[in-house]
Structure formats: C-alpha cells, structure tokens
C-alpha positions in Angstrom: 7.2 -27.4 27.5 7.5 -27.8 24.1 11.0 -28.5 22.4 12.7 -28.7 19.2 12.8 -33.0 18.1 16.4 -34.4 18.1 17.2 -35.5 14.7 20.0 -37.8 13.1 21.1 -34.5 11.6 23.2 -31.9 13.0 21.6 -29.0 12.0 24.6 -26.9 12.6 27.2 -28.7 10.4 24.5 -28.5 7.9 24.0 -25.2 8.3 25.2 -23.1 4.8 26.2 -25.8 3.1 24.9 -26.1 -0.7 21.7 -27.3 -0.6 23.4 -30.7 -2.9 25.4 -31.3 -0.5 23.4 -30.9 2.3 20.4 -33.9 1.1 23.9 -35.7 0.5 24.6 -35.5 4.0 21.0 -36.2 4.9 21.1 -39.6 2.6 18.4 -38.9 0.4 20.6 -38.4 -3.1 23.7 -39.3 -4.2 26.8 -37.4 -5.5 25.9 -38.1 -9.1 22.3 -37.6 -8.8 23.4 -34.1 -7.0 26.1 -34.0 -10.6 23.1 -35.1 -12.8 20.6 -31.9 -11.2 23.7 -29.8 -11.2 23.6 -30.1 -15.2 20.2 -29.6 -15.9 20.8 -26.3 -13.9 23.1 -24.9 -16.4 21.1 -25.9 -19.3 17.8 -25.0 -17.6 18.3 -22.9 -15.0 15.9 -23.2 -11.6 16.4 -24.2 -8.0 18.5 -27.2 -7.6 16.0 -28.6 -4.6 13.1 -28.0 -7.6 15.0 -30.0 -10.3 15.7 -32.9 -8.2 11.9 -32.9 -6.9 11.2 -32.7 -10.6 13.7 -35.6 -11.8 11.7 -38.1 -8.5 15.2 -37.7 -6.4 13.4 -36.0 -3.9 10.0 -35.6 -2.5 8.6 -31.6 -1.2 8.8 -32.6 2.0 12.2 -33.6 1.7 13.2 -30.5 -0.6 11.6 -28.0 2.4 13.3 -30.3 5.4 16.6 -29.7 3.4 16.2 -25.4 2.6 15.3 -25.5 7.1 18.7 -27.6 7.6 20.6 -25.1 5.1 18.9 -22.1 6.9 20.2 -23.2 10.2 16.5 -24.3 11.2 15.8 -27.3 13.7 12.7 -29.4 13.2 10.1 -29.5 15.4 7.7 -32.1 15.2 3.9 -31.0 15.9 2.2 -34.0 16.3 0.9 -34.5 19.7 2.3 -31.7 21.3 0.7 -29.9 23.7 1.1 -26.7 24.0 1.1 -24.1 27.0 -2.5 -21.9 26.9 -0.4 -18.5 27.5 2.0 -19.2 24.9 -0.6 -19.7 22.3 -2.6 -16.7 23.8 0.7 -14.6 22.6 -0.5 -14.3 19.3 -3.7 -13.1 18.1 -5.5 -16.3 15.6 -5.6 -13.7 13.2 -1.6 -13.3 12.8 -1.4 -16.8 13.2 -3.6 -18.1 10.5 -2.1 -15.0 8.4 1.4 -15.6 8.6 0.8 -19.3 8.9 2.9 -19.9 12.3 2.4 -21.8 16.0 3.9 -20.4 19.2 5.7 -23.1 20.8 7.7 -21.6 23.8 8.2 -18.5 25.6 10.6 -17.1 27.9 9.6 -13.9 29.4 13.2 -12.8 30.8 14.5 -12.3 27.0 11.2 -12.1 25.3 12.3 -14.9 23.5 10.0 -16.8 21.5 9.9 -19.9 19.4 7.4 -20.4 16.8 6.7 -23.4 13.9 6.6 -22.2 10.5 5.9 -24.5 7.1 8.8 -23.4 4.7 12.4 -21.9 5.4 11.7 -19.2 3.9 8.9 -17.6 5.9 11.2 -15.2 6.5 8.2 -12.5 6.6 6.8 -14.3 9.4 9.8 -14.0 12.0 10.4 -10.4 10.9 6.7 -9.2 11.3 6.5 -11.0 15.0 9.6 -8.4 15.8 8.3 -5.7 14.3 4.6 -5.8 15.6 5.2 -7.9 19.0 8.8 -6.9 19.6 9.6 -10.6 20.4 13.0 -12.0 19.6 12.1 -14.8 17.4 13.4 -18.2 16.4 11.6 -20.8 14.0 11.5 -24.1 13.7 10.2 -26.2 10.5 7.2 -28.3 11.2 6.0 -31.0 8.4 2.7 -28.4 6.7 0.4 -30.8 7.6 1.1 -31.0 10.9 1.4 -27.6 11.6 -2.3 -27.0 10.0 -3.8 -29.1 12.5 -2.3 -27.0 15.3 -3.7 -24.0 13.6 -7.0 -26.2 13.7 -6.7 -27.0 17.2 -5.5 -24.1 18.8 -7.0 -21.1 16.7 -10.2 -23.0 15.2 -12.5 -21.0 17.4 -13.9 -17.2 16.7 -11.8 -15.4 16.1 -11.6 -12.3 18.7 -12.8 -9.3 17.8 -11.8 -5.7 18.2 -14.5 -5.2 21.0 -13.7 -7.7 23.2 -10.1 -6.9 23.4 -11.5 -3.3 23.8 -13.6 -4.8 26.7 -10.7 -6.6 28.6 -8.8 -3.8 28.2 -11.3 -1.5 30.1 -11.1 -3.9 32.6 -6.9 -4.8 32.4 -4.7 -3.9 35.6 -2.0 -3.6 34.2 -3.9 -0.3 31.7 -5.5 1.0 35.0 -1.9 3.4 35.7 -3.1 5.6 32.6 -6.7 6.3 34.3 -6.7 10.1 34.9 -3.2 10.8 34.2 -3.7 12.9 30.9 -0.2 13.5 29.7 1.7 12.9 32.9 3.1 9.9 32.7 6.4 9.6 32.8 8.6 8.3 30.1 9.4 4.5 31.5 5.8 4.1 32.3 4.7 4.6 28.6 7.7 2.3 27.2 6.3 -0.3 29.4 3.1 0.5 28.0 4.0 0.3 24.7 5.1 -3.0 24.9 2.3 -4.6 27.1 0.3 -7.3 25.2 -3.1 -6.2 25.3 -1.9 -2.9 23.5 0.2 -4.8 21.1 -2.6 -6.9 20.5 -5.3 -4.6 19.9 -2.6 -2.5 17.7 -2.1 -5.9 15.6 -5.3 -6.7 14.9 -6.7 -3.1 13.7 -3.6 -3.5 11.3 -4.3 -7.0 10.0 -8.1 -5.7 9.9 -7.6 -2.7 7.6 -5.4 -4.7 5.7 -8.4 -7.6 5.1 -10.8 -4.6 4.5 -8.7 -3.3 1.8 -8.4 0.2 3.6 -5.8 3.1 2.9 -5.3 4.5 5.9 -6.2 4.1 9.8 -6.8 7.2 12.0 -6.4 7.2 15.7 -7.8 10.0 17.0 -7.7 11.5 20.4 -10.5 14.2 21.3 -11.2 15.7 24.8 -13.9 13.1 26.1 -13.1 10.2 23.7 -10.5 8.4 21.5 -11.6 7.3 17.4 -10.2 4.7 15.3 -11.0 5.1 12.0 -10.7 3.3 8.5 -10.7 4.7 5.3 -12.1 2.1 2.7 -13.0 3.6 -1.1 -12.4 6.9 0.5 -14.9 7.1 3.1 -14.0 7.0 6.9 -16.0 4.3 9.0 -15.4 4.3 13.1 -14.7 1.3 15.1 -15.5 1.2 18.6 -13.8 3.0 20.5 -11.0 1.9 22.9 -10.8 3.6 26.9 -9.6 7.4 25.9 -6.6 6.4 28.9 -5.1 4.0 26.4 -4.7 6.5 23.6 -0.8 7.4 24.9 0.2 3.7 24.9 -1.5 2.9 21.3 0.7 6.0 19.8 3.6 4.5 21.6 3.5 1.2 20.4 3.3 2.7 16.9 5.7 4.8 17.2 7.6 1.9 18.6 7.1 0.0 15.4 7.9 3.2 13.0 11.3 3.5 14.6 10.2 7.2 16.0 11.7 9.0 18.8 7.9 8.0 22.1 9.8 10.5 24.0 9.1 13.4 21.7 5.1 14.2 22.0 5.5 18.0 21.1 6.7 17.6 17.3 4.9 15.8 14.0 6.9 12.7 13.8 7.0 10.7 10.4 7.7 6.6 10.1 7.5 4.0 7.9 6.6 0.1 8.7 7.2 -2.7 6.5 5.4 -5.8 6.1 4.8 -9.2 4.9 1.2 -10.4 5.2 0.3 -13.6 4.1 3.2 -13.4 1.7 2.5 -10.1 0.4 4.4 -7.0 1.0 2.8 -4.2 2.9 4.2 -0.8 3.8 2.3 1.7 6.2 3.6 5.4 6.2 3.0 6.6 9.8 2.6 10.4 10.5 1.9 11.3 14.5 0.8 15.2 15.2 0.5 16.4 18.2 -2.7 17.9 19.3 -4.5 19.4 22.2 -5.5 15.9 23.4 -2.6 14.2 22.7 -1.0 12.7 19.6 -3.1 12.2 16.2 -1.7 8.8 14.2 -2.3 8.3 11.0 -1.3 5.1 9.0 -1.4 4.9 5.0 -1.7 1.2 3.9 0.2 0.6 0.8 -0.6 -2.9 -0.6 1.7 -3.5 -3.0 -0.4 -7.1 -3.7 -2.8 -4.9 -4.7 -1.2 -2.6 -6.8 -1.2 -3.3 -10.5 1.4 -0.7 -12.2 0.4 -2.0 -16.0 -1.1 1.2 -17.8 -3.5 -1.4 -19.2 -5.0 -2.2 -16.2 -5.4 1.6 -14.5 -9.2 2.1 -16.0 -8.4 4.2 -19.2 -10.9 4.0 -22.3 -8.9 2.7 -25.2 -8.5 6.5 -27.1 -7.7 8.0 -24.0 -4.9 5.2 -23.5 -3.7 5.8 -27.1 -3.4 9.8 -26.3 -1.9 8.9 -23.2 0.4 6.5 -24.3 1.3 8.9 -27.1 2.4 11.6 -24.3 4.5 9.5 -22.4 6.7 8.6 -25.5 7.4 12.0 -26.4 11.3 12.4 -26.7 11.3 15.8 -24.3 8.6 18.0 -22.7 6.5 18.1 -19.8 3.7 15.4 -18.8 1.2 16.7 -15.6 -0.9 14.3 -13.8 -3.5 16.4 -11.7 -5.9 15.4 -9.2 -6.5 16.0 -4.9 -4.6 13.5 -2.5 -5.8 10.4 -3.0 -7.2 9.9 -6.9 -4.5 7.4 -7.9 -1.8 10.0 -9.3 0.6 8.0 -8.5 -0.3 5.0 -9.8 -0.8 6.3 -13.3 2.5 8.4 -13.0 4.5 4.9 -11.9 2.1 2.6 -14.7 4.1 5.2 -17.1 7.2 5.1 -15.6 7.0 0.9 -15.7 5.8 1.0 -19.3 8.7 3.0 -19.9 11.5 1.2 -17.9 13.8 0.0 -20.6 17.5 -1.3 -19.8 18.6 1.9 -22.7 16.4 4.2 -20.4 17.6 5.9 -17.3 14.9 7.1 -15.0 15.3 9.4 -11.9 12.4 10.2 -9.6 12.0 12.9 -6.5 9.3 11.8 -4.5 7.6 12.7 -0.8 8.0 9.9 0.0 8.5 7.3 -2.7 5.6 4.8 -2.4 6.7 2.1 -4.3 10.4 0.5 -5.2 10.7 0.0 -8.8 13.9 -2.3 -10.0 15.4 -0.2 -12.7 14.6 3.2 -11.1 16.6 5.3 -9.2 14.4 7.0 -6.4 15.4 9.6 -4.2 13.0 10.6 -0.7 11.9 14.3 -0.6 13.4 15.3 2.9 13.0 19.5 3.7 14.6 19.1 7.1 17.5 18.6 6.0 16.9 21.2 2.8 16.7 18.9 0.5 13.6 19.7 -1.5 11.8 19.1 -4.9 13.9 22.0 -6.3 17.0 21.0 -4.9 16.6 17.4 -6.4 15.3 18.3 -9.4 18.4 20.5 -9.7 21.0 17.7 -9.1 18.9 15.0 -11.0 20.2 17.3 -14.6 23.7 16.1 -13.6 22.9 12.7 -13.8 22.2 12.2 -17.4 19.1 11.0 -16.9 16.6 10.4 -19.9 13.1 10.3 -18.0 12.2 12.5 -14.5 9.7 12.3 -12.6 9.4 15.4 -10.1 6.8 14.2 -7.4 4.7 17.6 -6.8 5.3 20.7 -8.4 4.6 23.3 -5.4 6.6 26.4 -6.4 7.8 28.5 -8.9 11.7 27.1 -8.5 10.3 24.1 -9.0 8.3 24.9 -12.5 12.0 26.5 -13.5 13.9 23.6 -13.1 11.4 21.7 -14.8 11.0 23.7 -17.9 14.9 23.6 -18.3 15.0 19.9 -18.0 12.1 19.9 -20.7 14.0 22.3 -23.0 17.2 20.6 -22.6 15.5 17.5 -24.0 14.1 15.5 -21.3 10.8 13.7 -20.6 9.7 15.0 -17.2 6.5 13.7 -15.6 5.2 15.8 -12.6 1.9 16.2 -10.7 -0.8 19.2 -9.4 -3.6 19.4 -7.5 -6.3 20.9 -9.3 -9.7 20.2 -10.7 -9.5 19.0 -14.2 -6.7 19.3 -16.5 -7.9 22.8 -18.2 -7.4 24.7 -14.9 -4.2 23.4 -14.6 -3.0 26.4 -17.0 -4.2 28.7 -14.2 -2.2 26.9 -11.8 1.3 27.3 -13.5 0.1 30.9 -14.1 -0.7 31.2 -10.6 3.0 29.7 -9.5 4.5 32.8 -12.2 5.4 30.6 -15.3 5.2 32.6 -18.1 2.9 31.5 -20.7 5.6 30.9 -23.2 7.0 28.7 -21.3 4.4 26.5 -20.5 3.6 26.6 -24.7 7.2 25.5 -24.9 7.1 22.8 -22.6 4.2 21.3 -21.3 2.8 18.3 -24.2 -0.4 17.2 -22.6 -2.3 17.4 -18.8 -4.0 14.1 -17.7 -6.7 14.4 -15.2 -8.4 12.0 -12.9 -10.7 11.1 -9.8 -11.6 7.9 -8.3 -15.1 6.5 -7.5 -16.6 3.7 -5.8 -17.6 0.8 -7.8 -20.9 -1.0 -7.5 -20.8 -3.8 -5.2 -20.4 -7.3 -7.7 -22.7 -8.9 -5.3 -25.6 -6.8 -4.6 -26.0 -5.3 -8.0 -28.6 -5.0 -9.4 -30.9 -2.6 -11.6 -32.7 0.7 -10.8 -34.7 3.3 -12.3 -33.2 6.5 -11.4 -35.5 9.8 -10.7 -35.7 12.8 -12.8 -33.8 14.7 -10.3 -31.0 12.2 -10.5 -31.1 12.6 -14.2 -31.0 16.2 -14.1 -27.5 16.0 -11.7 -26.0 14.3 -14.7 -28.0 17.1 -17.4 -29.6 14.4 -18.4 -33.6 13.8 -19.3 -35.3 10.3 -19.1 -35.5 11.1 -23.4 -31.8 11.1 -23.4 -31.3 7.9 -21.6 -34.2 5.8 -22.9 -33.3 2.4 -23.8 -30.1 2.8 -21.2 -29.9 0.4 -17.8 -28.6 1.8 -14.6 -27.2 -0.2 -11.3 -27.0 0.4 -8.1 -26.3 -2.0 -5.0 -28.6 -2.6 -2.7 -26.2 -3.3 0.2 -24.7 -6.9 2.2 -22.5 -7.9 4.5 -19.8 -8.3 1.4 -19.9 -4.3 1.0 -20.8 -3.4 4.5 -24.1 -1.9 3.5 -22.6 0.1 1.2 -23.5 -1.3 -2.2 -19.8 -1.0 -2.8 -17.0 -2.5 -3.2 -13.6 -1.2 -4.4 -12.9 2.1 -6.5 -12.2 2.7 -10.5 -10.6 6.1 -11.6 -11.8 7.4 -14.6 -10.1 10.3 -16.9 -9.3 13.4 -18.6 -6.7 13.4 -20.6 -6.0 17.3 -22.9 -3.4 17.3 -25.0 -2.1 20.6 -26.6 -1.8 21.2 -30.0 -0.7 25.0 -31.9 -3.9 26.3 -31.2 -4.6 25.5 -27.7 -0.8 26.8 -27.1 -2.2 30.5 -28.6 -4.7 30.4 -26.2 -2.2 29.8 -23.3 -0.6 32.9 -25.2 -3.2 35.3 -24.9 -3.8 33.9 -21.3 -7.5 32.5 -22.4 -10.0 31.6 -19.1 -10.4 28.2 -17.9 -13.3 27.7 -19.5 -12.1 29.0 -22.9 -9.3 26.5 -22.8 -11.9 23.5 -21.8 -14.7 24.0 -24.6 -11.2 24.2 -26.8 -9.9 20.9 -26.0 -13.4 19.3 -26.2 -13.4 20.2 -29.8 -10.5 18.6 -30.0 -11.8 15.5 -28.6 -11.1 15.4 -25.1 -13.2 14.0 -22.4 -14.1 15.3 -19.2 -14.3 13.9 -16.6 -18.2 14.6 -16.1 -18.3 12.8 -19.3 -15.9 9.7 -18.4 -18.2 9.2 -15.2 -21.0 8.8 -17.2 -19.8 6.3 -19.3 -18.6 4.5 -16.4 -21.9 4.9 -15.2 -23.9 3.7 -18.8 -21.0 0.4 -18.5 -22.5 0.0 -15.0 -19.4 0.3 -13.3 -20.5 3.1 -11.2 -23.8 4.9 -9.7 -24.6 8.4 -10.5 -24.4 9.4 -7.0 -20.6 9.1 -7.1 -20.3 10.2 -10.2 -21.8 13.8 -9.0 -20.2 13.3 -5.8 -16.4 13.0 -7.5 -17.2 15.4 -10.4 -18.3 19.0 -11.6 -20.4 20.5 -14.2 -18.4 22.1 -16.9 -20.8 25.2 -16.9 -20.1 25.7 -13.2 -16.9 27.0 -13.1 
C-alpha cells in the first residue's frame, strides 16, 4: 500500500507558519536572506517564495516543497511506487491527466482517498474529486516529474470511452436492481445508486467530454423506450450513445447529488448549480431537472469562464458599430436594450459593457436569472420568484441604493418597463434585454408590454441586436462556388458578387464533419435620433421604423451576415439559417 515518505520535517509544526520561516526551519535560507527577500517585497511587491527563487536562495522545487509544508501537506515520494490496480481504476485517465493528480490509497469504510498532486495549490483538484466522486480527499505533494511518469505509467493507455463504460454498465451487477423497476425504487436504493462508481464515472466523463468539445449544455433525456444524452456544440444538438434506459434514475441522482438538490423530490423542476476547476480553469454548470412522463429531464449549461472574453473589443463588432455602441453605453442616463432568443450571446455583450464600464467612481447593480458570471466591482443579485423576489421587485430596491449603472436581466412585464423608465428618467444608465427579432421590432414589444410611446421616446437611447453563427472550420476551409439559388437566399446575383471569394468547410475529424468550428455573433445596432422618436410617436410599423434607421446608417443583421460571409468568416447557409429578409416581415 502506498504511504506518505517520512521526512526530516514535521509537517505539522510547519504547518501555517510564514512561508520565510518555514524554508528557515527546512535549512534551505537563512534569517537574513529571509530579511534581504522580505525588503525587496516592500519595494517590489510579489510572493516571497518567488523573490527568493529569483535572488538563487532557492530552487522551484524547493519553493513548491515549502507552499506543501505551509499547507499542511506531506510528501509523497512517487518514484518506484507501485500502486494498487483498483485504486488507480477510481479515477477515470481523463480526470487524472486533467486535473494532473495520482490516486495513491483508498479506504472504502470512509471513502477516504489519498491522491498526489504537483503544487499546493491544486486546490481545484481535491475540491472537484468531492464534488464529482464524493470522495473525502487528502493530497500529498509529489516532485512534478515524478508524478508525470505515474501519469505515464498508469493512464498512458486509451483512454476509455463513453461506450465502453456504457457497455460494462449494461453488463454491471451492481446496475442490474434498476432493470424493470420504472420509478419504484425506493429512496435508499437510488442514494446508493447515485454514488456507485460506474455511474459516477460515466457522469464524469460526459462532463469532462463537453467541456473538451466546447459545448453549452448536456441534455439527458429519458423517453419511453430509450434514454438520450445530448451535447449542444455551436448550437446544434449531437447524440451520444445511449446508456441502458434502467440507469436514467441513478444518472439524475448523481447530478442532482452534485447540484446540492433535494434526489428525493422527482415530482417538482429542481434548479442547481456546480462549480468547477478543470485544468485550472473555472467552470460553472447550471443544472435544471424536470420531471416528465419518463422520468426526470437534466439539463446542464456549461459556462467556461476560460473561454469567455468580456472585452467589447473582442465580442465581433465592426469598428462603426463599436463606435455607436460604445457611444450608447456612455450615455449619462436612459435605456440601453440588448435583444436576441436564448442563446445569441446577450449576455456577454451586456457584461463586455458593464466591464468596460467598471470604474472605482462607478457603482453598478445588476438583477439577473441567474447571474452567469462574478464580476469584482459589481454588485449582483440572483432573480429568485419563489421566494417573490422578482425583476420588478429588485429593480425597485436597486433605486435605493444610489446606484449609477443597472442592469435589469430580462424585461418580461409591464412593472418591470415602469421601474425601468423611472430609473432612466431619474438619471440612470440602465441596460436590459428582450427577445425579439431585430432591434426595430423591439418598439412593438414595449408596445405590446403597455409602455406608452412617450415613454419609450423619453427613455430608451439605442437597441442593439444580435445572433450567433457557426464559423467555418480553420482547418477544412477552403473555397467554393456557390449556386444561383444560394445567391438568391442572400438577394444576391452572380453580377453582384463577381470578383468576391466564398468558403465553406469541407468537413474532418477537427470539426466533426461539420466544416465548423466555434461561433461569431454578428450585429445590429439602431440608435434613435428626434426623428425615429416621432415615429415611435405616431406608433409607425416595424418595417417603417427599420427602412428609417437604415437611412440612418444602421445595419441589419441580413447585412452584417453577409459581410461576415464576404470576410469569410461564415457560409451563407448559416447566415440564412440565423437571419431574415427585411421584406419578409
């Protein structure tokens, strides 16, 4: 059995000590070397343990040995060690080469297990083992290069895939209680279920899977004959194989068991949250279960905050539309609408804004269902109607708090419109989103809630439109010569494109088959002037209002496609796919 090294240090008296004093416990510096670091501290600033590796005090591998030892962390050493079969078999390669870690020891009794990790503060390790395994966990440091050659010995082999965990599960005794039980199973049966390894295993490596694939959300889906998992990557749904339809209780367990919901409850929607650190980046899933006729629908969003850039720069707006935009979110008061369906990267614009605008003279307050991503220098407050406390409600308070900026999640309801337009006209900046189809028809929408048009004239200084589509695959691209009836989607003619080069992918193993890879959003941004505000007046169609504000410069969104598409970004097939003719509305 593997076991921690005894070393000539006590880790426990070293244990919380300043990290100076600790390496002059361990004999590697002296008190005025520690003195000498300490000063260039206060006139530099930086880690000590950094300083002292930079001054040739100190090697890295002394520096790590010494953050374990101040952490309360034993060494371990690797080399040679031969490790039990089932204790590796605990974790899936996947999670191990992800989060960098070795299984060392196991003890079934307290679920207690002991893994090797590289630095002291792999703290997202340890936590994510809890979380996803629901092992108690203690780590030991291991010298990096020792513990890489574990990782090559134990988990250099292919990796296991999703079907043949699927297969051993179909043949697992210890899965066989669910066959042809439906829904009766009683409550004990189902905890021990949810914390059975093939089912936390299979669980695990769907997650880490749809985190490599870059997806946004993971459906697991009971029907009456069969149970789906699905991914969503670039906003299409692709189906993995699916597991035995007898597991599909114990899979909603185990995540509900992760979420911190209530696995006893399968009659009511239940909604979770799971945080994560994969290989060193932070990952939070939103969890939604609802109950159906075939038993409970899960539904996991994957928020990658790695992948997340919140710099207005960087969001996919054309230089003129970023100027107009840019010019709307530094207005001193008035209303600022984002509009799109779920999904087309409101958010991200709305909190590019807000990040832009996050000043330490500014105070920002936000009301959101729920708040996707934690912003230092924001206050943020969950939307939670079960306990009343709504949009309205919120919005209401948030005028108490002397904020300068708002930003009102959704606005769903007249109330909420209200509130809004008094913040607006009591001079505050207040961001907010729809769901509509371009920003024109957003005027109908506010109608439609019961603003009055004066209002909305009053208030609202601009509407900001925008879709996502898929972006052609980097490597399969390649030219094409698209037909006449492709042209004539777009309102094009071969004339009007002559001299112009279009892409498509032609599909690999990179894309799936696709011929994409990844998604760009692309814009329409109106902003209201006096006569656009008459209009609103006299209550002027949708259409009226767009041919308006394309006189004025705006583009629509048919228009930004194209462009994207002319750049060759983008196909024309998603471009027609994501957009609408001007002239069909």
């Amino acid at each position: 059995m593997a076991t921690s090294i005894a070393t000539k240090y006590n880790v426990q008296e070293l244990r919380g000590r300043p990290l100076g004093r600790v390496l002059v416990k361990m004999g590697k510096v002296s008190r005025d070397q520690v003195h000498e670091a300490l000063d260039v501290q206060k006139e530099k600033g930086g880690p000590l343990g950094q300083i002292l590796v930079d001054l040739s005090y100190i090697d890295e591998k002394t520096r790590t040995l010494a953050l374990a030892f101040q952490a309360g962390m034993e060494y371990v050493d690797l080399k040679g060690m031969d490790i039990p079969d089932g204790v590796i078999k605990l974790i899936p390669a996947q999670m191990a080469q992800a989060y960098k870690i070795i299984p060392l020891t196991y003890e079934d009794a307290g679920k207690s297990l002991v893994v090797a990790v590289a630095t002291a503060d792999n703290f997202g390790a340890t936590d994510d083992l809890r979380k996803l395994m629901g092992f108690n966990v203690t780590a030991r440091i291991a010298d990096v290069e020792h513990l890489d050659s574990a990782l090559m010995k134990y988990y250099d082999v292919e990796p296991e895939s999703i079907g043949d965990l699927i297969n051993e599960m179909a043949g697992s005794d210890e899965l066989s209680v669910l066959e042809n039980r439906g829904e009766s199973i009683d409550l004990e049966t189902i905890k021990d279920l949810a914390e059975s390894n093939p089912v936390k295993r299979l669980v695990n490596m769907v997650l880490l899977e749809a985190i490599r694939n870059r997806a946004s959300d993971i459906h697991f889906e009971p029907f009456e004959n069969e149970f789906k998992m699905r991914y969503r990557i670039d906003g299409l749904l692709y189906e993995m194989l699916p597991p035995p339809k007898s597991i599909a209780v114990a899979i909603a367990s185990r995540i509900k068991v992760m979420a911190n919901l209530d696995i006893a409850e399968r009659r009511l929607p239940q909604d979770g949250r799971i945080e994560l650190l994969v290989n060193g980046a932070p990952v939070d899933l939103r969890v939604s279960v609802l109950p159906t006729m075939f038993g409970e629908s899960v539904v996991m969003r994957v928020l990658d905050r790695s992948n997340v850039s919140l710099d207005l720069e960087r969001i996919g707006m054309r230089e003129d539309d970023l100027r107009i935009f840019r010019q709307l979110i530094n207005r001193p008061n008035g209303i600022v609408v984002v509009t799109g369906p779920t999904g087309s990267g409101k958010t991200t614009t709305l909190y590019s804004a807000l990040n832009e605008l996050n000043e330490i003279d500014v105070k920002i307050l936000t009301s959101e269902d729920p708040v996707e991503y934690d912003i230092d220098g924001l206050i943020q407050v969950p939307i939670n109607s079960d306990i009343g406390l709504t949009f309205a409600r919120c919005l209401r308070s948030f005028l108490r708090q002397d904020p300068d900026i708002i930003l009102v999640g959704e606005i769903r309801d007249l109330e909420t419109a209200e509130i809004a337009v008094q913040a607006a006209l009591t001079g505050h900046l207040v961001f907010s989103t729809l769901h509509t189809n371009d920003a024109p028809s957003s005027v109908a929408r506010l109608l439609d809630l019961g603003m009055e048009p004066f209002l909305i004239t009053a208030t609202v200084e601009g509407i900001c439109a925008q879709r996502l589509v898929r972006t052609i695959c980097p490597r399969c691209k390649e030219e094409f010569l698209p037909t006449e009836e492709m042209l004539m989607e777009l309102g094009l003619t071969s004339q009007k494109v002559e001299g112009r080069t279009f892409f498509h992918g032609s599909g690999c193993d990179y894309c799936r088959g696709t011929g994409y890879s990844g998604r760009m959003a692309i814009f329409e941004v109106m902003l209201f002037d006096d006569d656009l505000r008459m209009m609103v007046m006299k209550r002027s169609s949708t259409n009226v209002l767009r041919e308006a504000a394309r006189k004025r410069g705006m583009r629509t969104l048919r228009e930004s496609g194209m462009l994207a598409i002319f750049d060759g970004a983008t196909t024309i097939e998603e471009v027609v796919a994501q957009t609408i003719m001007e002239e069909a509305e």
